[in-house]
N, C-alpha and C positions, 0 to 999 in steps of 0.2 A: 396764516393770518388769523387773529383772534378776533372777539367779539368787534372790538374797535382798532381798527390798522394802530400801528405803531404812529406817535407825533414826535417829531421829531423841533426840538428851536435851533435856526438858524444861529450861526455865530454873531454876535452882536459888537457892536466898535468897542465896547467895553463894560463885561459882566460883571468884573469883578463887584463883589460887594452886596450885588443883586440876587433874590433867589428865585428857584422856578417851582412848579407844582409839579410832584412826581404823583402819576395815580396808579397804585398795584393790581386795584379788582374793582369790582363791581359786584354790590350783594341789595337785596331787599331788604333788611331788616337794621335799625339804629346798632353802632357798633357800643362794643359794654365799655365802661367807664374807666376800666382798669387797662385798656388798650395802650396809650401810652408808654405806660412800667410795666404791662408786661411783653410787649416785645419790640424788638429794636430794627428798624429800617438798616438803610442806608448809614455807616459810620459818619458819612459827613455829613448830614441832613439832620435838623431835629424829630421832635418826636411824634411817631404817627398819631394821623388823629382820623378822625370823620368827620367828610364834608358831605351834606344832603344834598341831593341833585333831583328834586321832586321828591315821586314815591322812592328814589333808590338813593344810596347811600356809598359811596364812595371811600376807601382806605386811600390816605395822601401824606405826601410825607413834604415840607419845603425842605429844598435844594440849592446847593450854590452853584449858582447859574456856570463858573468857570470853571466846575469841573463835571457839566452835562452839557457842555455846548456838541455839534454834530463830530467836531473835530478834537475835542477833548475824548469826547464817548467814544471815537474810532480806535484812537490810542491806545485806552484803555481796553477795551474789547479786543482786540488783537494780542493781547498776552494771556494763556491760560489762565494765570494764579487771577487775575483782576477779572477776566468773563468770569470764575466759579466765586470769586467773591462778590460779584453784581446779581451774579445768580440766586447765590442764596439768600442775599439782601431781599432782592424782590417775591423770594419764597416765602420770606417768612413774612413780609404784609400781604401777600395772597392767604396764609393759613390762619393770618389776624380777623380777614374776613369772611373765610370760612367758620369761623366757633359761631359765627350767626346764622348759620343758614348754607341754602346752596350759593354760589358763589363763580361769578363770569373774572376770570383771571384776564387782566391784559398783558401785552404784548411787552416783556422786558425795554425798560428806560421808554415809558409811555409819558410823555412831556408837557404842560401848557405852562404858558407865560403866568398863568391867574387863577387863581380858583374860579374866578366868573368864568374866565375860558376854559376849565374842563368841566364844572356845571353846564355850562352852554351845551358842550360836545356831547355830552353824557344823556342829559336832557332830549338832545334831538333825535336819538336812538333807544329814546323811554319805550315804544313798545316792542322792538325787538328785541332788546336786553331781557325785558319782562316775559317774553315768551323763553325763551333761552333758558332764565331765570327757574321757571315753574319744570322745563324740559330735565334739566340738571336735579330736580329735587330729587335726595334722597336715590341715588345712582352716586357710582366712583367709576374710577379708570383701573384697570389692567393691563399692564403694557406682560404682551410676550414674545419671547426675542427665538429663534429656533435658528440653529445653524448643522449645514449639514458634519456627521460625524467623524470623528479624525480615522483619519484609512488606516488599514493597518500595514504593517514597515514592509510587506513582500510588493504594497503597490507604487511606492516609493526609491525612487532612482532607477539608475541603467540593470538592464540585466548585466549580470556577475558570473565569473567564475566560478564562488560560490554554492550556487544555486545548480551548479551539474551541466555538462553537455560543453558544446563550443560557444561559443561569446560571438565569432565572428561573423561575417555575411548575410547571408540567409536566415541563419539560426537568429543571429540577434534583431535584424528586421520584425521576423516573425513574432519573438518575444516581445517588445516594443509593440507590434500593433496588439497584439493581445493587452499590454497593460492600459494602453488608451483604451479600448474598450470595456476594458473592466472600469477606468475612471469616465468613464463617459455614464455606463449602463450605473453604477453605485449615488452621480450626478444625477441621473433622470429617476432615481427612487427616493433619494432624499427630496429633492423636489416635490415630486408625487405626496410622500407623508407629511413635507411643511403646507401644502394643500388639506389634504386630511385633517390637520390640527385647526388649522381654521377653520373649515367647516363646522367642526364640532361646536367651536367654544362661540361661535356664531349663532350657536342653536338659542343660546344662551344669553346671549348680550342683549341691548336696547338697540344697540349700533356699532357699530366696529369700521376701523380705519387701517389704511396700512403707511410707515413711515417708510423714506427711505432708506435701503439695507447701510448699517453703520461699516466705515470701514475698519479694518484690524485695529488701528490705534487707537478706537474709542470703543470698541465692541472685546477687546481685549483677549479675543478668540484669533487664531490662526487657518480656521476655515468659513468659508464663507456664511456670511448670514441669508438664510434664503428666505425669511421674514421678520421683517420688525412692525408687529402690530397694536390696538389698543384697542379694546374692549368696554363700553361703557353697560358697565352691569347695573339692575336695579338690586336695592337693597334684600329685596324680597326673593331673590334670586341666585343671593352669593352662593350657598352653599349649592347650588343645581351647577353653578360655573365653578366652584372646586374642584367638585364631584368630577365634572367635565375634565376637568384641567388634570387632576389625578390618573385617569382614565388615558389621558393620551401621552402621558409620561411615563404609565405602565411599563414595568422592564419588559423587552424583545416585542412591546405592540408597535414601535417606529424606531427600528434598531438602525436607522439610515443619519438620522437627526440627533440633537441634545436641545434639550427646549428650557428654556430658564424663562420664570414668572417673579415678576414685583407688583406690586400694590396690598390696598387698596391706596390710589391716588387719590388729590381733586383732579376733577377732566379738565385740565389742561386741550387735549387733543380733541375736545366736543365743545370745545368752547365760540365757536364760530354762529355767528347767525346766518340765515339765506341770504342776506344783502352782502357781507363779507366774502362770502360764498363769490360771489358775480364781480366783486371788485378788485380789479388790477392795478389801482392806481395807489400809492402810497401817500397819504397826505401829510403836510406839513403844516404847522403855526406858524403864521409870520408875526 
């Protein structure tokens, strides 16, 4: 959950026609003038603009209401190709209000009936944004993802004729528990060094998070993920978390693991206030 929970507009008797306020982020600073033409929301919405909410400034995009209702958005989201094109839609008005500043991303399809109703919303959490706001300056995100490393082919499958001696009874038992152990004790050291890796780059960070480990279809790996983490580094610090990062990627120093690093992001994943922090409850606009 981000700065502000996700709003969601119920399905109404008939939206056609009608549109709704989509908000991307949340920044301090008036957005530049050229925002419009230079970059594009939502295909179906027009053009983003800025809406003031007191001292903060809001990226908004109007919406037709009948293709952001809860049950339109469900649709939609449940097909890959439409979540990665909502995605990047809402990417690129979060980075429209980043060129100002630092910058409180919200919660993908963030919804109000009004511009008065998300000035209001927006508004009512002016000084927690604002603290958020000042926390974020001049800091990014480093997501690092570490999985442990592909075994090599003698720990894989049955013992073999192959491999020498008899295959049957005893022999083969015994070999079979030898290879569990070998995949067990190679498990407990890749573990070990994806601990290790975080430690480090911890040294490093403002703050650091851990996500849940992604499964093979979206982590695109065939062995486990034993961390998927995020790093909010300050600016003044990147090259000390390089440095770091180098360091633990060093060939034969975590020969257990393979560690892949992306960024510099915006913190998406620091984007939370203490109040967010404590709330379970999903709000909705009526």
């Amino acid at each position: 959950m981000n700065a502000t929970p996700p709003h969601r507009v119920p399905d109404g008797p008939d939206p056609l026609g009608q549109t709704l306020t989509y908000v991307f982020a949340v920044t301090g600073a008036p957005l530049p003038a050229d925002l419009p033409a230079a970059t594009a929301g939502h295909e179906e919405g027009g053009p983003l603009r800025g809406l003031r909410a007191g001292s903060l400034w809001l990226v908004a995009q109007d919406v037709p209401a009948s293709a952001f209702t809860e049950a339109a958005l469900a649709e939609r989201l449940n097909s890959p190709e439409e979540l990665e094109r909502c995605a990047r839609a809402h990417h690129r008005g979060v980075q429209a209000a980043a060129r100002q500043g630092p910058v409180v991303p919200l919660p993908m399809a963030t919804l109000y009936r009004s511009d008065a109703n998300a000035v209001e919303a927006v508004t009512a959490r002016a000084p927690a944004l604002g603290v958020l706001l000042d926390r974020l300056r001049d800091r990014t995100e480093w997501a690092v993802k570490v999985h442990a490393a592909q075994p090599a082919a003698t720990l894989d499958g049955p013992p073999s004729a192959g491999e020498g001696g008899p295959v049957g009874g005893r022999a083969y038992l015994t070999r079979a528990s030898a290879r569990r152990r070998t995949r067990h004790q190679s498990h407990e050291q890749a573990l070990a060094e994806a601990r290790e890796v975080d430690s480090g780059l911890r040294r490093h960070a403002v703050a650091a998070t851990r996500h849940r480990p992604q499964s093979e279809q979206l982590s695109g790996s065939t062995t486990p993920q034993l961390l998927n983490a995020a790093y909010l580094v300050d600016d003044s610090d990147r090259d000390d978390f390089a440095r770091a990062l180098d360091h633990a990627a060093a060939v034969g120093r975590h020969p257990h693991v393979e560690i892949t690093v992306s960024g510099p992001w915006i913190p998406y994943s620091f984007a939370r206030s203490d109040q967010d922090r404590a709330d379970t409850a999903r709000e909705v606009i009526a």
